[in-house]
N, C-alpha and C positions, 0 to 999 in steps of 0.2 A: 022395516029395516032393523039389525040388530043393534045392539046398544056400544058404542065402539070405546074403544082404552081412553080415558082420561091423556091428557099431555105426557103426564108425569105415567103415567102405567107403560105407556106406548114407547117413550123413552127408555123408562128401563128391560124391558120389555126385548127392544131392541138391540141393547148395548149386550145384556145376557146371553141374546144368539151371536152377536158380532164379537165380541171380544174374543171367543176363540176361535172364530174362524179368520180374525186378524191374525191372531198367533201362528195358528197354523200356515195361512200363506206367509207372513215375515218367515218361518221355518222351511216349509218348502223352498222361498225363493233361497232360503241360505244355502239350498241346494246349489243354485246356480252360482251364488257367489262364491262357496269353498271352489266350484270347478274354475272359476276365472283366476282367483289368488294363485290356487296351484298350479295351473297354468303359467301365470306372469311368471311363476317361479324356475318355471323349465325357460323363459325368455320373453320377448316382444314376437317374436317370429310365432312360437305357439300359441301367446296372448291374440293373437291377429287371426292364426289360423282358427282358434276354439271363436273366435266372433265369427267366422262364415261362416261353420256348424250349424250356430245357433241362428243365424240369419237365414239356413234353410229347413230348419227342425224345428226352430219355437213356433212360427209360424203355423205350420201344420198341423200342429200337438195341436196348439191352442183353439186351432177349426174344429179338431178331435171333442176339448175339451169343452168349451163353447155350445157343439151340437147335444153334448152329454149332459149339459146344465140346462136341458129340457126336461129331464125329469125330473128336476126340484121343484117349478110350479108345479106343473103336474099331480105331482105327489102333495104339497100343498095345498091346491083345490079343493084335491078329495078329500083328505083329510078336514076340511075345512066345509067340505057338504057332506062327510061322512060314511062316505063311499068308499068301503075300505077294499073291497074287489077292485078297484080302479087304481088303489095302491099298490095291490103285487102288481099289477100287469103292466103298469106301468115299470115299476121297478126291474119284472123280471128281461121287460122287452129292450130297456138300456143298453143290459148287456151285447145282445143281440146288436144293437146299434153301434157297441163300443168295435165288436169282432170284425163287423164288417166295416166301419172305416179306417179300422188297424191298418187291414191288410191295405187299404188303397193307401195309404200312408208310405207303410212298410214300403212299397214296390217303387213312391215319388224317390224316399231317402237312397234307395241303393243308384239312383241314377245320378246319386253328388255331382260324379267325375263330370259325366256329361254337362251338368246343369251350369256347373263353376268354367269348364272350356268356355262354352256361351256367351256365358255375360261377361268376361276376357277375364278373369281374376288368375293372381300370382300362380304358378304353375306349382312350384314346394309347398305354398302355404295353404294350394286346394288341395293337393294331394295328400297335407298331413288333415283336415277338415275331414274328407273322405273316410279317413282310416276312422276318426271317432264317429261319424255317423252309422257306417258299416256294425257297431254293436252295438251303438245304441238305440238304431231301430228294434232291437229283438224286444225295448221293453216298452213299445209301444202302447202292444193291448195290456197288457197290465196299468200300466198309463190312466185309461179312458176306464177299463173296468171298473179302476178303485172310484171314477169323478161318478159313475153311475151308481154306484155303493155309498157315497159318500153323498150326493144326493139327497137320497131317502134315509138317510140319519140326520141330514141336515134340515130334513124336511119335520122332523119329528122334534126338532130344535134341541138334539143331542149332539151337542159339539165335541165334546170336551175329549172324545176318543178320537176324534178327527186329529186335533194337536197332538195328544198323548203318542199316534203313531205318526205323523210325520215327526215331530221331535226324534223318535225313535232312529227312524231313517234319516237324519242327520249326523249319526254318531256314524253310520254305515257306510252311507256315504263316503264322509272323511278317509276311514279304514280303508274301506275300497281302491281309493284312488292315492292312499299313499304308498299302501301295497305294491300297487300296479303301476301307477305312474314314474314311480321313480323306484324301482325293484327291490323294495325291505324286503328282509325278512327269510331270504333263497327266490322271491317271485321275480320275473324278469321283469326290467324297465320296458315297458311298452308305450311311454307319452300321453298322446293323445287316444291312443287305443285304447290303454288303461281306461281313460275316464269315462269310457265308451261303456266299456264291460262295468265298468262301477255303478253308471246311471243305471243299466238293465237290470242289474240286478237289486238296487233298490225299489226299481217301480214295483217285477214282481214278487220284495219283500213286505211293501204295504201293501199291495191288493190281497197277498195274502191272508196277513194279517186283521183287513178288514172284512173278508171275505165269513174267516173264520166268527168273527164276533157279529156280525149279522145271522148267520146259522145258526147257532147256538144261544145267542143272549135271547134270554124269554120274551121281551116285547117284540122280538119280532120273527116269533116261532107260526106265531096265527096267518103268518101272509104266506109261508112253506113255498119261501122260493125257487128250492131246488124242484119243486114236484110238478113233473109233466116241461121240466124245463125245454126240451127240445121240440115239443109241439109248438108248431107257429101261431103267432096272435097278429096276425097281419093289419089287422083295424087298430092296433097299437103301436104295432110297431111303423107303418107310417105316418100314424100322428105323429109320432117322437121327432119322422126327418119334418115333417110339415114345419113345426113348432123351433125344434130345434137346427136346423141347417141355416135358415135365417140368422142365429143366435150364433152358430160357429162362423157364418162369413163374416157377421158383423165383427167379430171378435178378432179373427183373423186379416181385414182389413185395416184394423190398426196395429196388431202385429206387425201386418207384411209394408205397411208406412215404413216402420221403425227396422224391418229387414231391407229394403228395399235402400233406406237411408248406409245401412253399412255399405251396400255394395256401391254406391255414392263414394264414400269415405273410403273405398278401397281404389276406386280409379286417382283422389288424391295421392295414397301411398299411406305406405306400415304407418310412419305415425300417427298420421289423422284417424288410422283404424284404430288404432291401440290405444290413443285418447278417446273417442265415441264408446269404447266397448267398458271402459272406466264412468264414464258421466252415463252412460244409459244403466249401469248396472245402479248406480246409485241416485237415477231416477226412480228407475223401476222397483228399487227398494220401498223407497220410500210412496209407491203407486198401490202397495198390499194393502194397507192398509184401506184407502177406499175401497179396494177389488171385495178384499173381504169383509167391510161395509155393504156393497153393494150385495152380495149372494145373500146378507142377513134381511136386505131390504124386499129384495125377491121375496123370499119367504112370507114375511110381515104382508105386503102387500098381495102376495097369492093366498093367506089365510085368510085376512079381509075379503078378499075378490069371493073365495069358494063360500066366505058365511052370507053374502051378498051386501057387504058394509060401506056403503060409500065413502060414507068419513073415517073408516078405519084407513083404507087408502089415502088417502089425503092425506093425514097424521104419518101413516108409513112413511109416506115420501117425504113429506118436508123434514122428521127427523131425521132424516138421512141427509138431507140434503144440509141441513145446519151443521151435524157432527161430522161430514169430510168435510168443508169451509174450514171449520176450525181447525182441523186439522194439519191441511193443507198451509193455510198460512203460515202453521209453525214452519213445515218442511220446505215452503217457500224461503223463510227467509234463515235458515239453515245452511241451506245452496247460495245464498247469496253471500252472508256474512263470514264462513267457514268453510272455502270451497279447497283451500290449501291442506287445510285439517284432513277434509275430506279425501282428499283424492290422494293423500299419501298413505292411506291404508291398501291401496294396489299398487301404487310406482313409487319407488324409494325416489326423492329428488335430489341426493347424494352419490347416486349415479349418474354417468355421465351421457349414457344413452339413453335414459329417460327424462333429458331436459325436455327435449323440444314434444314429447308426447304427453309430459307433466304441465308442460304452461297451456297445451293446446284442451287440453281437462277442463281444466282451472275454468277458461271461457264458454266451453259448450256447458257449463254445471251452471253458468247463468241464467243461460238461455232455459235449460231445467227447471230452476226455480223459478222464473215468471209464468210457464207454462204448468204448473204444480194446481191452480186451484180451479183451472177448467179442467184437468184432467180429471182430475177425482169429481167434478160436475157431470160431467159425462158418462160417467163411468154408474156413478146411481144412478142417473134419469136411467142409464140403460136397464140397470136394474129392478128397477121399478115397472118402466116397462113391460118387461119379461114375466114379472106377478102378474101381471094384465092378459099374457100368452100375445102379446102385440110384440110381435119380434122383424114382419117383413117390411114395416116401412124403417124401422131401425136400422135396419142391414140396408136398405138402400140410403139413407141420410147420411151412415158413414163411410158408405162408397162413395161418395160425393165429397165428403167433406176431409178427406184421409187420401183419396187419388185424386180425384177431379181438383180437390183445392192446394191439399198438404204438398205431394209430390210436386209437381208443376211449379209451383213457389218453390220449393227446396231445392230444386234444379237449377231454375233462372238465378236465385240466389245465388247459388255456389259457385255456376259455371257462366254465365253469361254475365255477371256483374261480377264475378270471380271473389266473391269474398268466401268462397271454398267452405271448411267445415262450420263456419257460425251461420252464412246463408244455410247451409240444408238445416241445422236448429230452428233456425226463424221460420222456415217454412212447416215444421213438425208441430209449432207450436200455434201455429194461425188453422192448421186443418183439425188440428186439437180444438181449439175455440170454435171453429163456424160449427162441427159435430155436438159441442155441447150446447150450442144456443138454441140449435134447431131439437136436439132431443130435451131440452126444459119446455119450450113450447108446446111439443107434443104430450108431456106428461099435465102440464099446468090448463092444456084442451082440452083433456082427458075424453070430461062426458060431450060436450057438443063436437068430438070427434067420435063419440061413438064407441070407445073403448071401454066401456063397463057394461054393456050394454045383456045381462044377465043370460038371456035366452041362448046366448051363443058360449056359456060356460064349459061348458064340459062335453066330453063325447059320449054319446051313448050307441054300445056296441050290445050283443046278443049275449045272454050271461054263461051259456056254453064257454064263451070265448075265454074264460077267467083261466 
């Protein structure tokens, strides 16, 4: 076995890949947060309607995004057994993955109207949802293509472009939807459509962008991704759903918790909605920070796995698992002791229509911060995991632990003991915890589960196939 990082090497080591892939998600999610501020700013009606968008959009993305985050072990592996053929094809076959779950994406999003009649939601405030889903599906596969590009730079432990262009796409963003949204400039006010056409067009300003510096930058001229791009690799390209579809449902079942919980908050009424779309936005702020811990964790732990380093594993993981703790505790007690601070950066409490969705903030940001240090628990074991390519018992423990346990509790809570929007908190926050106890165990079983288990590393295909 090879000789694995020192504490101290592995540590930094680790923080080196994760800090900017921290950045970059705090940056990207500021994507989501400019669109909710400017939202609140056209009203509570549009702040309501832009949360059922996202309760049937982020979801999906995030299956998109999730299955595309199979090619980062992948590509660590090899890299990590040297198998540099096993890196373009990996890489090039993402793409390929990303196309073809766009479209099935694309075809869920344009059936909003239907979807929102269904599950009984407000008839104006699904129909303004609608209108931004309508263009922000178009930037779907841009979306997934840039996580497959993004990937295998991340695989190669080059971050630092990863930030440099989502930062970039934050300033655009902005531009975008003050343009559109509220009609600077000669451009019509379009609302919620604005923000629609704003997102599409950022996604494919950064895939562009990183499309272009993948082509051209010289380290990764040798893998010549474009060539022979439309020739199938079919022994790649269904590893990638093997590997990764596990990896998008898992990811996607705790999305679709935390979707599933608005549409909860919307049979309360606007303002239960309009306070949940406040305390979750500034949960989930503060949730990047692990996310983007864990994708560093991945890495660390699929490099170890592809040299065949048992202890480097181990090291990966528990550094990860020490530095979201830490973490988390701060933003735990952030949400507790400054929730007023907090949540008046989206609802003026000066207004007098945002009393009652202001104080109803203030309470579910509680329920947030006690749920803060399993969440980012969970979130590396799963990461960790994933360096291991162990993605299918993951995606079922968080089916289990997110619907079988989360939802059911967050019902009964709300509606049959009627303590309404703090019950469905409580219940998000206990399917949060059983997911992360049960994925510590599996990672801390590792070897007498069988998950390192060498022989079953990597796939070997025909080398035509490259």
């Amino acid at each position: 076995m090879p000789t694995p990082l020192s504490w101290r090497e592995e540590i930094i080591a680790t923080l080196a890949l994760a800090w900017p892939l921290v950045l970059a998600q705090l940056a990207q999610f500021s994507l989501q947060i400019t669109d909710v501020i400017m939202m609140g700013w056209l009203g509570r009606e549009a702040l309501a309607a832009g949360s059922l968008a996202s309760a049937l959009l982020h979801p999906v993305v995030v299956f998109g995004i999730g299955a595309l985050s199979a090619v980062s072990p992948m590509v660590a592996q090899a890299i990590g057994a040297r198998d540099y053929t096993s890196v373009r094809r990996s890489a090039r076959q993402g793409i390929w993955v990303a196309f073809v779950i766009s479209a099935l994406i694309m075809f869920l999003l344009y059936q909003s109207r239907h979807i929102y009649a269904i599950t009984g939601q407000m008839p104006g405030i699904s129909a303004e949802a609608a209108s931004y889903l309508d263009f922000a599906a178009l930037g779907v596969f841009p979306s997934l293509g840039f996580v497959a590009l993004r990937s295998l730079v991340t695989a190669h432990s080059e971050t630092r472009v990863i930030l440099v262009t989502t930062i970039a796409s934050f300033f655009v963003n902005f531009a975008g939807n003050y343009l559109l949204m509220f009609g600077k400039f000669g451009f019509p006010a379009l609302g919620l459509a604005g923000a629609g056409i704003s997102t599409s067009l950022v996604q494919t300003f950064v895939f562009i962008l990183l499309s272009l510096y993948v082509i051209f930058k010289e380290g990764y001229r040798k893998y010549d991704l474009l060539a022979r791009f439309w020739k199938p690799d079919w022994p790649r390209f269904f590893e990638l759903f093997r590997i990764g579809v596990p990896i998008g449902l898992m990811v996607m079942v705790e999305v679709g918790l935390f979707a599933a919980a608005v549409f909860l908050m919307g049979w309360i009424g606007t303002d239960a909605l309009a306070a949940h779309t406040v305390a979750i936005q500034l949960a989930s702020l503060a949730f990047m920070v692990p996310l983007g811990l864990s994708q560093a964790t991945t890495i660390r732990t699929g490099l170890a796995y592809g040299a065949r380093c048992l202890e480097g594993v181990r090291r990966a993981g528990w550094v990860s698992i020490i530095t979201s703790a830490m973490f988390n505790s701060i933003s735990c007690a952030s949400f507790l002791l400054f929730p007023h601070f907090l949540v008046s950066f989206y609802l003026d409490p000066t207004i007098a229509d945002n009393a009652v969705p202001f104080t109803l903030a203030v309470s579910y940001l509680a329920y947030a911060g006690l749920f803060q240090m399993v969440d980012g628990l969970q979130a590396t074991m799963a990461g960790a995991l994933r360096g291991l390519s162990d993605t299918k018992m993951p995606m079922l423990i968080a089916v289990m632990g997110y619907w079988g346990c989360g939802l059911p509790i967050s019902y009964f809570c709300g509606f049959v003991l009627g303590w309404e929007g703090e019950g469905i908190w409580l219940g998000l926050g206990i399917g949060l915890a059983i997911t992360a106890a049960s994925l510590s165990y599996r990672f801390m079983n590792r070897e007498r589960l069988g998950l390192v288990r060498f022989s079953r590393m990597m796939v070997s295909d025909s080398p035509e196939q490259a």
